[in-house]
C-alpha positions in Angstrom: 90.0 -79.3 131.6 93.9 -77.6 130.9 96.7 -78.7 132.8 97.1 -75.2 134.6 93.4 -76.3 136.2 94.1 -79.5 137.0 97.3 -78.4 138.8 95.6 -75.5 140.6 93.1 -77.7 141.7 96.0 -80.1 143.1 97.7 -77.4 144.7 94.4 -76.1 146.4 93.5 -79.2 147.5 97.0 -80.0 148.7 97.1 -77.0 150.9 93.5 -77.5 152.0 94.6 -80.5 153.6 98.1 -78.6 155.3 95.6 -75.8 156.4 93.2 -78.8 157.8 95.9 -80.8 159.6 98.2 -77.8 161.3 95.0 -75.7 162.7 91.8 -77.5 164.0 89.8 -74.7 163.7 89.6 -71.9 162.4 86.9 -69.0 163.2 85.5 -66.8 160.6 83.6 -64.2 162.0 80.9 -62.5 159.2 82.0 -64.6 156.4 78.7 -64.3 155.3 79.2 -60.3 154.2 81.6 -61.6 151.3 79.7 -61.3 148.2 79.4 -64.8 146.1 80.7 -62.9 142.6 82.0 -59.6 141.8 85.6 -58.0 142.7 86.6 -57.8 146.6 89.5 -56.7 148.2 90.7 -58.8 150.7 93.5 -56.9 152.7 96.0 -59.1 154.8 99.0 -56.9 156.4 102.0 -58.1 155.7 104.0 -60.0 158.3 105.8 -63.3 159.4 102.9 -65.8 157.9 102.8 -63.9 154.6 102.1 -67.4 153.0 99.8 -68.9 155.7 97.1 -65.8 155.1 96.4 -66.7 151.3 95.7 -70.5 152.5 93.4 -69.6 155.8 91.0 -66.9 153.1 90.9 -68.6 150.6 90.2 -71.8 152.6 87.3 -69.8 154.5 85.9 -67.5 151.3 84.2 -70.6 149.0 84.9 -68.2 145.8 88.2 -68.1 143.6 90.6 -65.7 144.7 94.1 -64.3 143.3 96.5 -62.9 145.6 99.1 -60.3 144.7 102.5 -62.1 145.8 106.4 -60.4 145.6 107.9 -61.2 142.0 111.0 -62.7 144.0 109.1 -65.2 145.8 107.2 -66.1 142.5 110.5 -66.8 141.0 111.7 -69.4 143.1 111.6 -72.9 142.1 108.8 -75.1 144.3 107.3 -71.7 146.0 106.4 -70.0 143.1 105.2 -73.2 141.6 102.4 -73.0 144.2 101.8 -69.3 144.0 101.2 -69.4 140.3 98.6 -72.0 140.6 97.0 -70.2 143.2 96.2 -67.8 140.6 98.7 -64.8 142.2 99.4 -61.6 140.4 103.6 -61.1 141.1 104.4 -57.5 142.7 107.9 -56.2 142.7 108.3 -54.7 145.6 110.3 -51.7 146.1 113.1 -53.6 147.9 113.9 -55.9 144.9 115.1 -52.5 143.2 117.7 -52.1 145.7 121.4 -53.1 144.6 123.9 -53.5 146.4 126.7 -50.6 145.5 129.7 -49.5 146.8 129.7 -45.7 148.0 130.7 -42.8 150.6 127.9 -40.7 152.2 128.7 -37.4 153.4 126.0 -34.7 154.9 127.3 -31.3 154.9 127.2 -29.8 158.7 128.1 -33.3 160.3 130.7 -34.0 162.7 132.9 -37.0 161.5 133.9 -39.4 164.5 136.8 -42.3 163.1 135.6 -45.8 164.4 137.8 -47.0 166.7 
């Protein structure tokens, strides 16, 4: 068995535990339509428990999953740590191209109002 195995299994387990001790239960409602092998799309919306979801489906679908997770939050130190071994695919989302820039805007046709 390779280290990166060994550590996923940690991490899984770890969070197993988290997952176990923060919600009693947790209802899963035809879990048995998820097929045992082949691909599957899982789609969780993206909101405030972005890394909550991965830990609740993969906790309820007995099958190994890899999530897609933002490339920023993959980089960080102890967080991305835990996404890699989770087996996640990093996404760079659209606002990590943004820079910040120094600029004026101007739209032909508009009234300019000084701030007070």
């Amino acid at each position: 068995m390779c280290c990166q195995t060994v550590i996923r299994w940690f991490v899984r387990g770890l969070l197993w535990i988290c997952t176990n001790l923060f919600f009693r239960e947790i209802d899963c409602f035809n879990d048995s339509k998820i097929p045992k092998e082949g691909p599957v799309i899982f789609v969780c919306a993206p909101h405030a428990n972005q890394f909550l979801d991965p830990l609740v489906v993969s906790q309820k679908c007995h099958r190994t999953i890899g999530f897609l997770a933002a490339k920023k939050s993959m980089d960080r130190k102890y967080v991305g740590k835990m996404i890699k071994a989770m087996d996640s695919i990093p996404v760079k989302r659209p606002q990590d191209y943004m820079v910040k820039a120094k600029g004026t805007v101007t739209v032909e046709g508009a009234i300019r109002r000084d701030r007070p």
